[in-house]
MARRO-741801 format. One record per residue (C-alpha): residue in one letter; x, y, z. Coordinates in steps of 0.1 Angstrom, whole numbers, plus 5000, padded with zeros to 4 digits. Example, Ala and Ser with C-alpha at 12.3 -4.5 7.8 and 13.67 -1.06 7.14 Angstrom:
// MARRO-741801
a512349555078/s513749895071/
//
This chain:
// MARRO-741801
x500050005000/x501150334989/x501550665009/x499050814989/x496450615000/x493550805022/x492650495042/x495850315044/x495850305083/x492250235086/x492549915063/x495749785079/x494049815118/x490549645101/x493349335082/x495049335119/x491249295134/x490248995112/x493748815113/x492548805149/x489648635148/x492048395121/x489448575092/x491548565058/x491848925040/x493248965010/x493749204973/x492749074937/x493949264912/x491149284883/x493449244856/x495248914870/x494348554874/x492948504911/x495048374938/x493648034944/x494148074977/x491148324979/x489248034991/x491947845004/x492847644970/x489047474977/x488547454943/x491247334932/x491247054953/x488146964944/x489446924909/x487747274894/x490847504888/x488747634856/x486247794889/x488948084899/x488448264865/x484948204867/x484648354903/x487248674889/x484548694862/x481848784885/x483648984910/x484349204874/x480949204867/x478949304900/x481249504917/x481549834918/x482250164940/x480750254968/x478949914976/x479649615002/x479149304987/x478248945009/x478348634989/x477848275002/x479048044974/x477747714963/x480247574992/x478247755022/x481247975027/x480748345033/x482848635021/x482849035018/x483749174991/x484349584981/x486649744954/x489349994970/x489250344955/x492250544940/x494750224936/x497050174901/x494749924892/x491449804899/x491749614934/x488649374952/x488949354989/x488248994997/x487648915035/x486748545039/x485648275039/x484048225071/x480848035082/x478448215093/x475947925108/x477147655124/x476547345107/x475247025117/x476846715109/x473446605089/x473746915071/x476746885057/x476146585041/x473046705027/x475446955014/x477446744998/x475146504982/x473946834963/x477146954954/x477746634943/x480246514964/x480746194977/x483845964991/x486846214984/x485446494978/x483046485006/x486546465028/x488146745013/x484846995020/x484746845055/x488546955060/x487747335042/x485147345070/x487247255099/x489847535084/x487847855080/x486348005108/x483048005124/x481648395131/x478648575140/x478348845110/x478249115133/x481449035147/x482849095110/x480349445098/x481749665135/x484749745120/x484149695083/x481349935083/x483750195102/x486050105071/x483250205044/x482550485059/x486050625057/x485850525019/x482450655012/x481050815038/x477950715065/x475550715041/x477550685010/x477750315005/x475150025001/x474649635012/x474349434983/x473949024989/x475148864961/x472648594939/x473948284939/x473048174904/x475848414893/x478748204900/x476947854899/x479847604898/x480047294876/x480146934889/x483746854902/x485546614888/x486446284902/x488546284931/x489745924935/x492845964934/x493746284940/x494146324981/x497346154979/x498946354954/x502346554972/x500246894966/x497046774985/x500146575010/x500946965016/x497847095020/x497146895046/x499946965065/x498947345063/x495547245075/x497147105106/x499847385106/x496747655108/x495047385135/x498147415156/x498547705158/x495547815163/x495147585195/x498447735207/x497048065208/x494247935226/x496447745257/x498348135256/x495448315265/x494648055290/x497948075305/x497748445305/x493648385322/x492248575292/x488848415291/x487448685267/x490548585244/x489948245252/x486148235241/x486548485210/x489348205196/x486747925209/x483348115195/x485348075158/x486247685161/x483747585135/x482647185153/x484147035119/x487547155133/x487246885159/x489046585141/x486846285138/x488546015139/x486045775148/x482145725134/x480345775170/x480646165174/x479746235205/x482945925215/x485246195191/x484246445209/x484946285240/x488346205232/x489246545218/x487746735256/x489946465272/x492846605251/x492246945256/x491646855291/x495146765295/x496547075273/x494447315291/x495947175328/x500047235312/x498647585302/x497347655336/x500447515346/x502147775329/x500548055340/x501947995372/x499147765389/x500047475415/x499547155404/x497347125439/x494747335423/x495047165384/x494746815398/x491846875411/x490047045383/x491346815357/x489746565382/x486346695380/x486346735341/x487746405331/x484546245354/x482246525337/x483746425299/x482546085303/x479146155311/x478546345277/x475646205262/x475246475231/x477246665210/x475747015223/x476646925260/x480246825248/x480547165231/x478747285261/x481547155285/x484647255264/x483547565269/x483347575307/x486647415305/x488047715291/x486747895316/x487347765344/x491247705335/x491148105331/x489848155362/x492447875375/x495248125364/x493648445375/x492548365411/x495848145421/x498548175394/x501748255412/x504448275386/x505348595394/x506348545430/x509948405439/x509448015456/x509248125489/x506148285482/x504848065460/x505747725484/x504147915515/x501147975496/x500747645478/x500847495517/x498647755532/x495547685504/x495847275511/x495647285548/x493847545555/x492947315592/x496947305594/x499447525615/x499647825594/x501848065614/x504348255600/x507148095621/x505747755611/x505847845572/x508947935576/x510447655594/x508847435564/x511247585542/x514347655569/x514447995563/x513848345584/x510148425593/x510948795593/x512448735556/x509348515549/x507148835563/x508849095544/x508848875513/x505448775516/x504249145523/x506249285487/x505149015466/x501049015478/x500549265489/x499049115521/x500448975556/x500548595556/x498048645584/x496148865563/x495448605537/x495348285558/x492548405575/x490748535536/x491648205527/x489948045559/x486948275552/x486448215518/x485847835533/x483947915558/x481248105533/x481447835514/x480947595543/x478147825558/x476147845528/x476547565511/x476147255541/x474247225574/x477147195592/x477047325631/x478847665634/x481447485657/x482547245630/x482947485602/x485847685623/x487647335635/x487247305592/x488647625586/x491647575615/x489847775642/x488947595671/x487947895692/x484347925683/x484148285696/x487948445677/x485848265646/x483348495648/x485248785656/x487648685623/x484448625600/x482548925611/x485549135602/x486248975568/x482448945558/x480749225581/x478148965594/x478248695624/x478548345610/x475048285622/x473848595605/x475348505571/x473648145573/x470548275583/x470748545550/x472048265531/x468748055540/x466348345535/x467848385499/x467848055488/x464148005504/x461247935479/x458148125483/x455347995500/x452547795480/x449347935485/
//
């Protein structure tokens, strides 16, 4: 892009935007011969490399200034498409493809009966699905429409959808011996290149406990991007949660969180991934997965404090019943209590008495709300035998009595009366 160019850093902070959300952008010059990858070389894998001037064809025909153009090919895949004013030659902005529904397994079969694809070529659609992306349209028109409006104005610009019948494709040809020719051997290996990488830039934002990261990247996994390698699906799908079970726990992991804390989550998941019955609840519990992994890292990652810290808090959180003074934490790891204090105080910004008793309160609510358990037992639970410095500790934490809190927490959770 040129200096000249009006729009230049609008357009490269929208292509930054969609490379984001893993959204393919790119420039067709009218008077050249498509890049097949406009469509991620679809086409030509299906045998129809005659399709690309075809589609060029079109885009010649119907497009023209001042107008946003959506098209969903024969394929179900989506794209926007615009010309950019004032360039050398006559430029299309492609952006796609993406899916914008979600499609069922039943549907895409239906789909490719129509198309006419069966054995092979059936394959090769079901891999194009699992690489393009999977977004609600208004996720893609926010910024885009900013974009037209630096080019034409607010109201200088139209929506035009695209008729299908324009670019009707032929039948493809036979594919039965194509998928193991060394260009489709290397297409594949972009395909899981893309997948890759794209599943490595989920496990960083769960390291880093960014959940709205996490479930952008997650919103966009198209369910055909879930590798089936057996015929039950919802058995596929619970083989690919238990393996993102286990990548999710090395990304907490990495983001600093005890493996006291991942052992037990991972725990809970691996039971809950066997009782999938359905597709939805598997897609369902990947998602909470995600989640609660972020909120692993956020609430007790600890990479950032120096291993005294980090060992005196990993002891403090599994025994909160234990001996938690600071002379005891420090004779644990045979060094100085006052150097434990002062270390502890930097790095947390809290006393270690300050947070073993938040710790032992955020039981106790827990405890209080959550079991009928006498008042007596939940301090000797939260390593407070004195009933009565119990109360005075949870009323100064919560700003109620224990008793007080259960009785709230009873009213709240109490169903109205029948009349």
């Amino acid at each position: 892009m040129g200096n000249e160019l009006f729009y230049e850093i609008e357009l490269q902070f929208m292509w930054n935007v969609f490379e984001k959300c893993h959204l393919q952008v790119c420039l067709l010059e009218a008077d050249k011969e498509p890049d097949r990858q406009v469509d991620l070389r679809l086409r030509e894998r299906l045998g129809m490399p005659g399709e690309y001037k075809r589609l060029m064809d079109v885009f010649r025909q119907i497009i023209r200034p001042g107008t946003l153009y959506r098209m969903t090919d024969p394929f179900l895949c989506s794209y926007l498409l615009l010309e950019l004013p004032e360039r050398k030659t006559r430029t299309f902005l492609v952006i796609g493809p993406y899916l914008a529904v979600e499609l069922t397994r039943g549907q895409f079969l239906e789909q490719a009966e129509r198309l006419g694809l069966r054995g092979d070529g059936a394959a090769v659609l079901e891999s194009h699905y699992a690489a393009v992306p999977q977004l609600a349209e208004q996720t893609v028109f926010a910024p885009l429409e900013t974009f037209c409006e630096r080019l034409w104005g607010r109201n200088g610009y139209t929506l035009v959808d695209v008729n299908q019948e324009l670019y009707q494709t032929e039948p493809p040809l036979s594919l039965e011996m194509s998928r193991h020719t060394p260009e489709e051997t290397l297409r594949k290996m972009e395909e899981m290149e893309r997948r890759y990488a794209y599943e490595n830039e989920l496990m960083r934002a769960v390291s880093q406990g960014q959940a709205h990261k996490a479930e952008m990247l997650l919103a966009s996994f198209s369910s055909f991007a879930f590798e089936r390698r057996l015929a039950d699906p919802v058995r596929n799908l619970k083989n690919y949660a238990i393996i993102m079970n286990t990548l999710l726990r090395k990304a907490a992991e990495q983001g600093g969180v005890h493996p006291l804390y991942l052992d037990n989550l991972s725990s809970e998941y691996a039971a809950r991934i066997e009782q999938i019955a359905s597709a939805a609840a598997g897609y369902g519990l990947m998602t909470e997965m995600y989640r609660g992994y972020c909120r692993l890292v956020r609430r007790h990652a600890t990479k950032n404090y120096s291993p005294p810290v980090r060992k005196a808090i990993a002891h403090i959180d599994s025994d909160l019943n234990g001996e938690l003074g600071l002379k005891a934490l420090a004779e644990l790891q045979g060094i100085n209590p006052s150097y434990l204090s002062t270390l502890f105080k930097k790095e947390t910004g809290q006393t270690v008495t300050d947070y073993v008793n938040q710790r032992r309160m955020h039981l106790a609510v827990q405890l209080l709300g959550g079991t009928r358990l006498q008042i007596q037992t939940v301090a000797q639970h939260c390593g407070i035998p004195d009933v009565n410095y119990f109360t005075k500790v949870f009323k100064k934490y919560v700003g109620k009595t224990p008793r007080q809190f259960r009785q709230d927490s009873l009213y709240m959770t109490q169903e109205p009366a029948q009349g």
